[in-house]
MARNULO-982091 format. One record per residue: x negated, y, z negated of N, C-alpha, C in turn; residue number from 1. Coordinates in Angstrom, 1 decimal, m for minus. Layout:
<recs>
@n.east = X&n.north = Y&n.up = Z&ca.east = X&ca.north = Y&ca.up = Z&c.east = X&c.north = Y&c.up = Z&num = NUM
...
</recs>
This chain:
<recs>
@n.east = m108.4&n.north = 219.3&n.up = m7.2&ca.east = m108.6&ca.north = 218.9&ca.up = m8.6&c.east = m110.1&c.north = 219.3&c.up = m8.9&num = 1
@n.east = m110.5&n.north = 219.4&n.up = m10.0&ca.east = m111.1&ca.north = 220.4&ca.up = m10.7&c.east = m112.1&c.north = 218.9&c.up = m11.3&num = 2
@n.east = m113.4&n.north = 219.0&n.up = m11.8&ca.east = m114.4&ca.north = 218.4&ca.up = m12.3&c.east = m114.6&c.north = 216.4&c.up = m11.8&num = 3
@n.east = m114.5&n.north = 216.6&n.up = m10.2&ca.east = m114.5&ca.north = 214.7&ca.up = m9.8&c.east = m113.0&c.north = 214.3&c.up = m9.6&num = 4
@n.east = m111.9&n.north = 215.1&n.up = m10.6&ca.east = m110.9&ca.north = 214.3&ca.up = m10.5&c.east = m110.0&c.north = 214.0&c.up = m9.2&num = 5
@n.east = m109.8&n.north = 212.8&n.up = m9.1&ca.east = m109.3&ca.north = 211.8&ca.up = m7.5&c.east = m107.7&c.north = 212.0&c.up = m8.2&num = 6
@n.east = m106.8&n.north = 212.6&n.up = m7.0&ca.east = m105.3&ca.north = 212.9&ca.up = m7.2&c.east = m104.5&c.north = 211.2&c.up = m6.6&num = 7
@n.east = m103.6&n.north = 211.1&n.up = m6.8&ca.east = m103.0&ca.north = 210.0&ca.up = m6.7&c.east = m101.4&c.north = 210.6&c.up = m5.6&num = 8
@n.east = m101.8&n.north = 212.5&n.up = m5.7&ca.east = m100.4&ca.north = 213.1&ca.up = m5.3&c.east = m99.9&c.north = 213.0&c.up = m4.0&num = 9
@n.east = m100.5&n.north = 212.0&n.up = m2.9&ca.east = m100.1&ca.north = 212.0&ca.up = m1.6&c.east = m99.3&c.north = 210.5&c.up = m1.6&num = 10
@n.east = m99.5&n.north = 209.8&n.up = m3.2&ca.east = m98.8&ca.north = 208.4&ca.up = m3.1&c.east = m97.3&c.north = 209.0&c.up = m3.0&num = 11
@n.east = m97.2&n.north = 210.0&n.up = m3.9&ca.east = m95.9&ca.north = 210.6&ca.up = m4.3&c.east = m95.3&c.north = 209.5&c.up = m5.3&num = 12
@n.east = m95.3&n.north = 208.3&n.up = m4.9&ca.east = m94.8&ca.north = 207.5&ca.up = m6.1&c.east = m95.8&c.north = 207.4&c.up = m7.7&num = 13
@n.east = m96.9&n.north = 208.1&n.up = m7.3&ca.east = m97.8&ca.north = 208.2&ca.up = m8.6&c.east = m98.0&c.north = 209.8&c.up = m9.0&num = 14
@n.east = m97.1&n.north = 210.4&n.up = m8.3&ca.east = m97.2&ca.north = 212.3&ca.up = m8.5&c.east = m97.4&c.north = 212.4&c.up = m9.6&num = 15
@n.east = m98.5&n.north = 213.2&n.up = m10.0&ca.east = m98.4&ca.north = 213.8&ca.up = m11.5&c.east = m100.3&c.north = 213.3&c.up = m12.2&num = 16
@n.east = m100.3&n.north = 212.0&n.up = m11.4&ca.east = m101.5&ca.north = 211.0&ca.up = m12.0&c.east = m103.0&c.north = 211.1&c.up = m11.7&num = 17
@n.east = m104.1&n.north = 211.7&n.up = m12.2&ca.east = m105.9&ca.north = 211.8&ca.up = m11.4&c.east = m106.2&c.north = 210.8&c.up = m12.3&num = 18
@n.east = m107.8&n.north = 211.1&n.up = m11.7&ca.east = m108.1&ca.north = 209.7&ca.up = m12.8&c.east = m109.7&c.north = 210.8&c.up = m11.8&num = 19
@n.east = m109.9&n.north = 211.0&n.up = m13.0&ca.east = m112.0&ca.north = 211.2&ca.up = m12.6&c.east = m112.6&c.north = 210.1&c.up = m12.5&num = 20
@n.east = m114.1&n.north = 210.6&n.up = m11.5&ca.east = m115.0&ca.north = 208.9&ca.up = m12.0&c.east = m115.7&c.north = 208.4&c.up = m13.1&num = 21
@n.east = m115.2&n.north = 209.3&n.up = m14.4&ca.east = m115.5&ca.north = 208.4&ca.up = m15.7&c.east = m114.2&c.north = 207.3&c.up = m15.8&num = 22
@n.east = m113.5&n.north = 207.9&n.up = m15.3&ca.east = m112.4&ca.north = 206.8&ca.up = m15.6&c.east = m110.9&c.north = 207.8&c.up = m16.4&num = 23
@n.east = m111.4&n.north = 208.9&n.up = m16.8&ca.east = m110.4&ca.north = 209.6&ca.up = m17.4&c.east = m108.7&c.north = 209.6&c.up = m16.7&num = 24
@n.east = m107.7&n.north = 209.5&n.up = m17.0&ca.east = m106.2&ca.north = 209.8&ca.up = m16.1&c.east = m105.6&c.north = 210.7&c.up = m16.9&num = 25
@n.east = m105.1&n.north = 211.4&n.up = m16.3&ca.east = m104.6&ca.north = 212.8&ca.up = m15.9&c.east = m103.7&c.north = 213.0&c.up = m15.6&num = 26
@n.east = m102.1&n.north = 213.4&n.up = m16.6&ca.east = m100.7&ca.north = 213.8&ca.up = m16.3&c.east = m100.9&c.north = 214.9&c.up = m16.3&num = 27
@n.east = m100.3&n.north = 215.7&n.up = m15.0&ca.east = m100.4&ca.north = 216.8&ca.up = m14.8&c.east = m101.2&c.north = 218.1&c.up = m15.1&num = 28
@n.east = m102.4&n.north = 217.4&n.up = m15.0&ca.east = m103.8&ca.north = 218.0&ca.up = m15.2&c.east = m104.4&c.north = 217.7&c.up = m16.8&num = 29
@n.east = m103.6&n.north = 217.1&n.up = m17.6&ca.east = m104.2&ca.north = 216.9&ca.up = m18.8&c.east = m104.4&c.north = 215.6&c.up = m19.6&num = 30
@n.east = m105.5&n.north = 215.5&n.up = m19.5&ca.east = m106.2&ca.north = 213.9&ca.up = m19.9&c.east = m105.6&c.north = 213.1&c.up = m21.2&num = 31
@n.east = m105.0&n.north = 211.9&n.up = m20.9&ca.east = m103.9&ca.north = 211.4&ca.up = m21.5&c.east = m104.3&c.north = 210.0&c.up = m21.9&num = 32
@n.east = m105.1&n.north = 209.7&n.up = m21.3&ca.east = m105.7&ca.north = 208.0&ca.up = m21.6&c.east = m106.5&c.north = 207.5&c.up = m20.7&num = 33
@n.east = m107.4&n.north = 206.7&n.up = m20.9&ca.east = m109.3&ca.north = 206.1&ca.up = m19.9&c.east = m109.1&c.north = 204.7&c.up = m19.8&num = 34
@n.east = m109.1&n.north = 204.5&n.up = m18.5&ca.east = m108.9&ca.north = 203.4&ca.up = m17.8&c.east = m110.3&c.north = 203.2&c.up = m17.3&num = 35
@n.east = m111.0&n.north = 201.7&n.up = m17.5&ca.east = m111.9&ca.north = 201.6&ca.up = m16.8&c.east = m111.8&c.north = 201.5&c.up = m15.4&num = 36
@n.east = m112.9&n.north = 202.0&n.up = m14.6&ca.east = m112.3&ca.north = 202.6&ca.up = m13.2&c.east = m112.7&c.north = 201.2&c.up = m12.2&num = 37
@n.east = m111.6&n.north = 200.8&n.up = m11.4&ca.east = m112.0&ca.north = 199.5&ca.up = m11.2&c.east = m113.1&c.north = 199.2&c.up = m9.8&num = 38
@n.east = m113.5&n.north = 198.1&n.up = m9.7&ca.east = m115.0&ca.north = 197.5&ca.up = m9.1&c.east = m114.3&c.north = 196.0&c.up = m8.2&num = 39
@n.east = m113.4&n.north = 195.8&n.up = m8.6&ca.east = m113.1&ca.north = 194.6&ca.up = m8.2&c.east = m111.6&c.north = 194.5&c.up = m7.3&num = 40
@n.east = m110.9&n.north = 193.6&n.up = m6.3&ca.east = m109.7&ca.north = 193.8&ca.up = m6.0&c.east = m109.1&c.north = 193.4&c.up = m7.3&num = 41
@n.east = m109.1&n.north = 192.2&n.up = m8.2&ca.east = m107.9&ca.north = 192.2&ca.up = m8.7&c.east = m108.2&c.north = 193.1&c.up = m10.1&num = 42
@n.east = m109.1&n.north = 194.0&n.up = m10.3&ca.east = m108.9&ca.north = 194.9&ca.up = m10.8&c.east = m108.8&c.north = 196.1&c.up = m10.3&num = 43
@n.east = m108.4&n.north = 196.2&n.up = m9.2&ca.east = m107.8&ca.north = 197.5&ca.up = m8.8&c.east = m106.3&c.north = 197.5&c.up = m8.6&num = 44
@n.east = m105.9&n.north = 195.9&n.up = m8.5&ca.east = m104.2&ca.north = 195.6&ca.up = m8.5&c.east = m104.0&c.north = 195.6&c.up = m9.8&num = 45
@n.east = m104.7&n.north = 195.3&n.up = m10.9&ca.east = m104.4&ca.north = 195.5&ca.up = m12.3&c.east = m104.2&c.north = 197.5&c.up = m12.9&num = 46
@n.east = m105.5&n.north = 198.2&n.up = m12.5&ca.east = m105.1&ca.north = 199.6&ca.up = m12.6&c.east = m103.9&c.north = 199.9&c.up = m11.9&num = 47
@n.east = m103.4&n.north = 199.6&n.up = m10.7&ca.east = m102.4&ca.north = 200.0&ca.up = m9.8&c.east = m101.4&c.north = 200.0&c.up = m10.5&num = 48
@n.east = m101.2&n.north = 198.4&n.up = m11.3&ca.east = m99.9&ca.north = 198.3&ca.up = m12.1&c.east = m99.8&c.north = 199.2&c.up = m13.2&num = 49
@n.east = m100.6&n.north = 199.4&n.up = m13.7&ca.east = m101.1&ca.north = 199.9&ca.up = m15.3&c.east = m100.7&c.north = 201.5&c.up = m14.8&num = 50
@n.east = m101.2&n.north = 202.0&n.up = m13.7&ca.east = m100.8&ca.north = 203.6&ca.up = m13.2&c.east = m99.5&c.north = 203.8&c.up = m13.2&num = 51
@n.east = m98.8&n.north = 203.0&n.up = m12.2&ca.east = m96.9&ca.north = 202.2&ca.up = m12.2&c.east = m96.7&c.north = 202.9&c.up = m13.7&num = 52
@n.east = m97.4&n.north = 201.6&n.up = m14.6&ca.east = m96.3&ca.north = 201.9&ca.up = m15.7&c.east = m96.3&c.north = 203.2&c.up = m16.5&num = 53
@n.east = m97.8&n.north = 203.9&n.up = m16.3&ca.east = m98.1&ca.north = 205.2&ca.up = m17.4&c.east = m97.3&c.north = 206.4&c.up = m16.5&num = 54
@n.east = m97.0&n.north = 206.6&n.up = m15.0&ca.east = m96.0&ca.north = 207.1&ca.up = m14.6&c.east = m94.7&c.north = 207.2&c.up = m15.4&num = 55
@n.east = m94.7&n.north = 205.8&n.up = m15.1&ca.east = m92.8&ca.north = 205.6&ca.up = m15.4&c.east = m93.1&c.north = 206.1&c.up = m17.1&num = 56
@n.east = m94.0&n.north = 206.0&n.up = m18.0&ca.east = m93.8&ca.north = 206.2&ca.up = m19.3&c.east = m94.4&c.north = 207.7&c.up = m19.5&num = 57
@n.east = m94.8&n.north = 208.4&n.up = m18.8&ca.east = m94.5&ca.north = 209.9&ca.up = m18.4&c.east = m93.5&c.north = 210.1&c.up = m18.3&num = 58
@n.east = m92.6&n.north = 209.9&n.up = m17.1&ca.east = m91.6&ca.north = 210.8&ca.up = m16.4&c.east = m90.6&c.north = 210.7&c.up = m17.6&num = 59
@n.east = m90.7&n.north = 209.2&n.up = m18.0&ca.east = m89.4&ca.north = 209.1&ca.up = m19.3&c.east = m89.5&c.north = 210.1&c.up = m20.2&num = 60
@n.east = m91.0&n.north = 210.3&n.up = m21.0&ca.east = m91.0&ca.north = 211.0&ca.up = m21.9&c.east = m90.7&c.north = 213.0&c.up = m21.5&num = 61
@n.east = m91.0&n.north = 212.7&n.up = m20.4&ca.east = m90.6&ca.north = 214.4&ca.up = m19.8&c.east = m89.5&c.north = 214.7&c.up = m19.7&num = 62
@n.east = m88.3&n.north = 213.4&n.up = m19.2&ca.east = m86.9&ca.north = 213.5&ca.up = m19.2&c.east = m86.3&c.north = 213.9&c.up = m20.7&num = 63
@n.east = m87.2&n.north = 213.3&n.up = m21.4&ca.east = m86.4&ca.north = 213.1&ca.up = m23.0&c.east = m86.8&c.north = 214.3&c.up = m23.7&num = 64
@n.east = m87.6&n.north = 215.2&n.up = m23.1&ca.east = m88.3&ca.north = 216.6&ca.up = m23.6&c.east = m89.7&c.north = 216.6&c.up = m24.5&num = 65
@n.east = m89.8&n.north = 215.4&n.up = m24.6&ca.east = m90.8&ca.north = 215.1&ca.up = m25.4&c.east = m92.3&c.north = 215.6&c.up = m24.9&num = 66
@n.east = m93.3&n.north = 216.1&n.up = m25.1&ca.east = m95.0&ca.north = 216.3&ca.up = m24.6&c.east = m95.8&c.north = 215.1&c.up = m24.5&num = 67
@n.east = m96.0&n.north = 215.2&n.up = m23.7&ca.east = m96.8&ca.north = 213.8&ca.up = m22.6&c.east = m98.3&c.north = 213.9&c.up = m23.6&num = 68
@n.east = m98.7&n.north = 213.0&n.up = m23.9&ca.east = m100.3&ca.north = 213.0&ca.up = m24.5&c.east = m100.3&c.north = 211.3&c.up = m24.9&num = 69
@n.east = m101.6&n.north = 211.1&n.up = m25.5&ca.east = m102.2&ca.north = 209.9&ca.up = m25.8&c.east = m101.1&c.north = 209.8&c.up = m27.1&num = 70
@n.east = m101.0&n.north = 210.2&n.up = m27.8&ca.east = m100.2&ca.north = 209.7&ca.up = m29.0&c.east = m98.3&c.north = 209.3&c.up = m28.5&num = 71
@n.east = m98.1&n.north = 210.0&n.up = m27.8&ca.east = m96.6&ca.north = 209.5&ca.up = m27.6&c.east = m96.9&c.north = 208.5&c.up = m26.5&num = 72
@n.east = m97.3&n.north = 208.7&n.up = m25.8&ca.east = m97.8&ca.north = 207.3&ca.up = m24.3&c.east = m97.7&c.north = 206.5&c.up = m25.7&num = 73
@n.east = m98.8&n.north = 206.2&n.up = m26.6&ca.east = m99.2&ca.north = 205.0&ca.up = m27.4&c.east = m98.1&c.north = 204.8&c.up = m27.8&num = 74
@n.east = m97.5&n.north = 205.4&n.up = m28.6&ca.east = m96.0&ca.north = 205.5&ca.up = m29.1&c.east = m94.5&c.north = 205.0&c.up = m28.1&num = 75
@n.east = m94.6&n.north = 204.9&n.up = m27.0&ca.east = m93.4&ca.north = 204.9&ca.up = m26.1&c.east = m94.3&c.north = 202.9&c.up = m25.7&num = 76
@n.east = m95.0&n.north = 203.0&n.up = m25.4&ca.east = m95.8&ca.north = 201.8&ca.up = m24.6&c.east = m95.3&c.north = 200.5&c.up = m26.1&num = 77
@n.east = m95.8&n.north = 201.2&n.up = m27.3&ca.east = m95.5&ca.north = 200.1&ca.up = m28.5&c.east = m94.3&c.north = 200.1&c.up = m28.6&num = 78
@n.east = m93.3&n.north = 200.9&n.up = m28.6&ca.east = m91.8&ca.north = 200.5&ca.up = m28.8&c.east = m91.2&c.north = 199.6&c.up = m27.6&num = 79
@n.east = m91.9&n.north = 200.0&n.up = m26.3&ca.east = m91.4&ca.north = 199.2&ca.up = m25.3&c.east = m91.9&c.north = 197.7&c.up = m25.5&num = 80
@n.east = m93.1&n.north = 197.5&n.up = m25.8&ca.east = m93.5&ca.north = 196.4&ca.up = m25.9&c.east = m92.4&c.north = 195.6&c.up = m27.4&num = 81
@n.east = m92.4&n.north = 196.1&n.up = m28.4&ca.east = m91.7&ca.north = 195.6&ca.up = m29.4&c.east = m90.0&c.north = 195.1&c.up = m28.8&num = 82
@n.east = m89.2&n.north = 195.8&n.up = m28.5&ca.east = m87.7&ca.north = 196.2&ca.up = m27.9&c.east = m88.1&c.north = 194.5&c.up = m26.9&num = 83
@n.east = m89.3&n.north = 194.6&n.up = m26.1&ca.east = m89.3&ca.north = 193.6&ca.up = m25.1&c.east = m89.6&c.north = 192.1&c.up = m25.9&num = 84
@n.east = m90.3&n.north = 192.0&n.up = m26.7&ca.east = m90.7&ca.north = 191.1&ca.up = m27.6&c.east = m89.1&c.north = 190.7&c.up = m28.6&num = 85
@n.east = m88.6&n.north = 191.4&n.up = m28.9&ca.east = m87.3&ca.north = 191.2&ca.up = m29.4&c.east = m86.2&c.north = 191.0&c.up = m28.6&num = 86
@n.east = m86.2&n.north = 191.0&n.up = m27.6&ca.east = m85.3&ca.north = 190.2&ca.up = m26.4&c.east = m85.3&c.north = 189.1&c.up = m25.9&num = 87
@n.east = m86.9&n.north = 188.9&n.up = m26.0&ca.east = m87.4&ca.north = 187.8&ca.up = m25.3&c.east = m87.1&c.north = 186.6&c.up = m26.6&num = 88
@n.east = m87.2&n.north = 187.2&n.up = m27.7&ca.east = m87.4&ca.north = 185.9&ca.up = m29.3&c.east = m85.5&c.north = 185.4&c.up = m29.6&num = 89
@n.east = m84.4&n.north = 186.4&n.up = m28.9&ca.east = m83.4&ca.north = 186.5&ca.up = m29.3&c.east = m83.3&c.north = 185.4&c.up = m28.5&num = 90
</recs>
């Protein structure tokens, strides 16, 4: 990886994911959303989870043909969240 950026590709369960030491993360080489980079354990179990989910909300949107970037992540993460909030209220 190219300019700091730390690969995540030997998890294999997080393939695809860097994160530089500004904090930047990186699907498949291209900066997609900034996580502050964590200092603390239960902030590094909080990024862990938060990586989990921006995987899984990658791979979906790559399945679906869709282009991975900050605006569809934001877009896929709000509908999930809404869809989940409306199951939970039902």
């Amino acid at each position: 990886m190219t300019n700091g950026q730390r690969t995540n590709e030997s998890a294999g369960y997080l393939s695809g994911i860097s994160q530089d030491d500004a904090g930047f993360i990186y699907w498949r080489g291209k900066m997609v959303v900034n996580f502050p980079v964590p200092t603390t354990q239960s902030e590094h179990e909080k990024h862990r989870k938060a990586c989990e989910t921006l995987h899984r909300v990658c791979t979906d949107l790559e399945a679906k043909g869709i282009e991975v970037n900050f605006v569809t992540i934001r877009n896929a993460v709000a509908m999930a969240s809404s869809k989940a909030s409306q199951a939970f209220a039902a």
